[in-house]
Every structure is written in structure tokens, then in C-alpha cells.
C-alpha positions in Angstrom: 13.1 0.6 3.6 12.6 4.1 4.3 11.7 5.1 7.7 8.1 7.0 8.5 9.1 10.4 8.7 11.3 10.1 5.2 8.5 8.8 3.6 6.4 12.0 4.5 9.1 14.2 3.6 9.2 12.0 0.0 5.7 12.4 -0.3 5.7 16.1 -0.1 8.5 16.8 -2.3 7.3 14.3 -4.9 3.9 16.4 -4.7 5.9 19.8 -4.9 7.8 18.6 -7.9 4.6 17.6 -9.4 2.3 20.3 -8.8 0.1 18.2 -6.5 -1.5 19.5 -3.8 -0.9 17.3 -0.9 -3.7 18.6 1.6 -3.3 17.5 5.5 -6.2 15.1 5.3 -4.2 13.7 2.3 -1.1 14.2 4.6 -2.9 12.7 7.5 -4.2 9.3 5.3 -0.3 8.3 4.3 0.7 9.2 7.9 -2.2 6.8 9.1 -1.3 3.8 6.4 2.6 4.3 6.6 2.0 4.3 10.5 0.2 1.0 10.2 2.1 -2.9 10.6 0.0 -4.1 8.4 -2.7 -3.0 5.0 -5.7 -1.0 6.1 -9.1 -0.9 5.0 -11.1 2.5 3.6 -13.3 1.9 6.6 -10.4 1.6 9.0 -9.1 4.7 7.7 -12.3 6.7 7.7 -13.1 5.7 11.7 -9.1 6.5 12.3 -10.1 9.8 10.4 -13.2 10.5 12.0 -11.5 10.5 15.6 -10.0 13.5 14.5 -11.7 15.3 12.3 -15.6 15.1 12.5 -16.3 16.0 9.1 -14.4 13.3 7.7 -16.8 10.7 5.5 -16.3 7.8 2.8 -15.7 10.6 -0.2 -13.2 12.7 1.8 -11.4 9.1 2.2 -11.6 7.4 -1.2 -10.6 11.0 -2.8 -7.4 11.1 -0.8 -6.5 7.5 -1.6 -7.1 7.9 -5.1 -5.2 10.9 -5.2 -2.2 9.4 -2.9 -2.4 5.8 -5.4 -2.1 8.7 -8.5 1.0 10.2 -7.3 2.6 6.6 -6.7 2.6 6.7 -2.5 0.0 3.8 -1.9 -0.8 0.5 -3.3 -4.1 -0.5 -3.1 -3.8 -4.2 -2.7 -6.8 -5.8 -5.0 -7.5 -9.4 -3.2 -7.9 -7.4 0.1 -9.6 -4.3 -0.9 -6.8 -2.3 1.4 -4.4 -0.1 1.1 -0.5 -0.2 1.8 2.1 2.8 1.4 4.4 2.3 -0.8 8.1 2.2 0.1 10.2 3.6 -2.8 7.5 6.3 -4.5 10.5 7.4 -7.0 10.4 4.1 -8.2 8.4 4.2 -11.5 8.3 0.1 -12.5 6.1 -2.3 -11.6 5.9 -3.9 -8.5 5.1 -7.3 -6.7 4.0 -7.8 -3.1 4.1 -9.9 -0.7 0.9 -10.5 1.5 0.9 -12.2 4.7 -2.5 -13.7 4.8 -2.5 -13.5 9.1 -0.9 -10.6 10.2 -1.9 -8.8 6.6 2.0 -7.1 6.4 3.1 -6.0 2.8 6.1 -6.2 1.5 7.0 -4.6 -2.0 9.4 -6.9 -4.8 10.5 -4.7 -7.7 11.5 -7.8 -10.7 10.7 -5.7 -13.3 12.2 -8.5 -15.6 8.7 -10.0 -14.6 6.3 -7.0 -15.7 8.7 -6.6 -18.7 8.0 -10.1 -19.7 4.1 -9.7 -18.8 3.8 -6.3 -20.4 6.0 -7.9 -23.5 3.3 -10.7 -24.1 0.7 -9.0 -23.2 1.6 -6.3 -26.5 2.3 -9.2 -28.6 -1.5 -9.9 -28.2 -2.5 -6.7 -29.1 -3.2 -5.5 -25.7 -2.5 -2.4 -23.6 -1.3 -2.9 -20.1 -2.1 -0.1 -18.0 -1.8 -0.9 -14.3 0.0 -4.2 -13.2 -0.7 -5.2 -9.7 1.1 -9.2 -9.0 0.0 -10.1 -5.5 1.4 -13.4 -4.1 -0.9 -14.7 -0.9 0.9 -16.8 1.7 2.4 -16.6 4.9 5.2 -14.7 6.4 8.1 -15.6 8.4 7.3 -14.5 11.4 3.4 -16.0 11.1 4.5 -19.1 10.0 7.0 -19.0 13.0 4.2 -18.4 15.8 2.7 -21.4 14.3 5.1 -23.7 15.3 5.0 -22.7 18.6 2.4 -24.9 21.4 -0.6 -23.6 22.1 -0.1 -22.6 25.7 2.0 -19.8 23.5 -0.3 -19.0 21.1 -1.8 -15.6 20.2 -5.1 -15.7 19.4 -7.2 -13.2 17.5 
């Protein structure tokens, strides 16, 4: 996986290449999401936001996340409403991910036999895929781990 500051560097020369204009409060929302263990929330982004800038309100949010899904640096995972950055933006299939349902940590699967296959049948039903988002809910390794563990050593929420 690419580490946080490559990922910024990524962004902004995928941008470049692209003619997109990656603003700092764009800038600022990958930092905050890439920066994050886990998915975050619009809400979670906007009080993050806020902190810093005062200005900052649900439109200055939802425009930079729209803009930063567009150019292929964030998933915006469906069954949580939140947001993850992507880890490989130069990749241009389809992706799966991973969701831990406790600790909410992403990880991205690129099968692309499977969207093949999907987009494959879909077209043989007369129908045009035009995003494909596979999200698979369960636990995580290191969740299902601290379960095992007794109580006394627990962490609670």
C-alpha cells in the first residue's frame, strides 16, 4: 500500500495530468480520509474541517468528495454512507472492499475477473454498467482477534 505522503503526491500529479484542479480544502479532505484508520463520515469530515477553517459547511464537503470520488482518489463505501481513500488511484478496474464491521478499516481487492464477469452478464441483459461498487461486510483479523480475548482485556467502545 502506498504510504500517506505518496498518496498526496499521487493525487496531485493525477490532477495535474488531468487538468483538475486540486484546491487545498480538496487537498485537506484526502489528507483527512487517507489520515484516518478507518472510513469517515461527511459529518466527521465537515467537523474535522470546521476546526480549521470556519467557513467550511456540508456543500464545501460533499463538492470536494464528489470531485476527489471523480478523479478516482476516494471510494465512497455505499452500506456505510463513508468515505475511504483509495490506495492505487492509477488503477482504472473495478474494485472490491473489504469492511470491517467494528473497527470500520477498508481494504481494497482488485479481481477484475469478478467485475469482468458481472459487467459481462450484466451486457448480455441489455444493460449498462456504470459504476460497480462489491462491498463484502464481516470482520477483520485483528477484531475478530480482540474477541477472543476475556473480558478483563476487552476494549470497549
Amino acid at each position: 500500500m502506498t504510504d500517506f505522503c505518496d498518496m498526496i503526491r499521487q493525487a496531485e500529479r493525477q490532477c495535474q495530468q488531468r487538468g483538475a484542479r486540486f484546491t487545498p480544502i480538496r487537498r485537506r479532505v484526502l489528507e483527512m480520509i487517507a489520515d484516518a484508520p478507518g472510513s469517515l463520515k461527511a459529518y466527521e469530515l465537515l467537523d474535522r474541517l470546521a476546526t480549521e477553517h470556519a467557513a467550511a459547511r456540508p456543500p464545501t464537503v460533499y463538492r470536494a468528495l464528489e470531485f476527489l470520488i471523480d478523479q478516482g482518489l476516494v471510494h465512497r463505501i455505499e452500506s456505510l454512507n463513508a468515505y475511504v481513500a483509495c490506495p492505487c488511484p492509477e488503477h482504472a478496474h473495478g474494485f472490491q472492499l473489504l469492511i470491517c464491521r467494528l473497527c470500520r478499516r477498508v481494504e481494497e481487492l482488485h479481481l477484475d475477473e469478478i467485475n469482468d464477469h458481472l459487467t459481462r452478464r450484466a451486457r448480455e441483459r441489455g444493460f449498462v454498467v456504470q459504476r460497480q461498487t462489491i462491498e463484502l461486510l464481516g470482520q477483520c483479523d485483528a477484531c475478530r482477534q480482540a474477541s477472543k480475548r476475556p473480558a478483563l482485556y476487552a476494549e470497549f467502545p
